[in-house]
C-alpha positions in Angstrom: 60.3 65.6 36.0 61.7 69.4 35.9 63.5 70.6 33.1 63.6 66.9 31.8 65.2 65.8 34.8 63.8 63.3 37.8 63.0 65.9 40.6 60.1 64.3 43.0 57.9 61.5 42.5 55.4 59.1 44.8 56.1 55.5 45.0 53.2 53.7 47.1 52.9 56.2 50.3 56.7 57.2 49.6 58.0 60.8 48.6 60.9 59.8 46.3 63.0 63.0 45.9 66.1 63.9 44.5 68.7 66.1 46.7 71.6 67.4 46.7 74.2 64.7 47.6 76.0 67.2 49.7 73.2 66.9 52.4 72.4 63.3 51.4 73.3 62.3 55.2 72.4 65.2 57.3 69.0 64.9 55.1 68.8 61.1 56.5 68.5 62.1 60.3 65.1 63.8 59.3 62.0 62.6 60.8 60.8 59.5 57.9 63.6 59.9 55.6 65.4 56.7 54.3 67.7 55.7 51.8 66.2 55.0 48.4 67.3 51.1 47.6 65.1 51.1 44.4 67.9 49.2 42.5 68.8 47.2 45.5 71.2 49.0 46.8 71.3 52.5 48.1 71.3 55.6 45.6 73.5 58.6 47.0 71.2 62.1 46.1 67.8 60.0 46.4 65.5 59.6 49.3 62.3 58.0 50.1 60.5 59.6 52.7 57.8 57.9 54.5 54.1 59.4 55.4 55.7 60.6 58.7 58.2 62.7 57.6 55.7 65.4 55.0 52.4 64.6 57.4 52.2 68.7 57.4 52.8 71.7 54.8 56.3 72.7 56.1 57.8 69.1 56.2 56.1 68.6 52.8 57.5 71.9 51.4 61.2 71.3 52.6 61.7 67.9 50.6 59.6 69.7 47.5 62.3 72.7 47.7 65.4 70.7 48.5 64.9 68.3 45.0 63.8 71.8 43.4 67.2 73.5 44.5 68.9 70.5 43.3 66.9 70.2 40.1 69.1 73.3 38.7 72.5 71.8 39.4 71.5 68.3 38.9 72.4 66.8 35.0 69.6 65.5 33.2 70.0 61.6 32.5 71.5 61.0 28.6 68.8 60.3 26.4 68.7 56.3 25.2 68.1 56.1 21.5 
């Protein structure tokens, strides 16, 4: 979480980020980069990436600064009560 709003995460060996949706599908054609189906179905603005797409620092840093760059546009999620 950044700013109170979901920005990167690990799930098993997976780098769950959140990008901009606006290069949801060119970010898809990247080396280990798949749709995020955590609900079952495919969620527009997250990816999963597998161990071969971040296996060194620039790959790893270009999916931490893409969900960062998003972070500051992106809405945080309404708070349930």
């Amino acid at each position: 979480m950044v700013e109170s709003k979901m920005c990167v995460g690990i799930v098993e060996d997976k780098l769950m980020c959140r990008i901009d949706p606006n290069i949801y599908e060119s970010a898809l054609k990247r080396r280990g980069c798949k749709e995020m189906d955590f609900t079952g179905k495919p969620m527009k603005g997250y990816v999963f990436v597998l161990p071969s797409g971040y296996q060194n620092d620039e790959e790893f840093n270009y999916w931490i600064q893409q969900s960062l760059l998003f972070n500051k546009k992106a809405k945080a999620s309404k708070k349930k009560i």
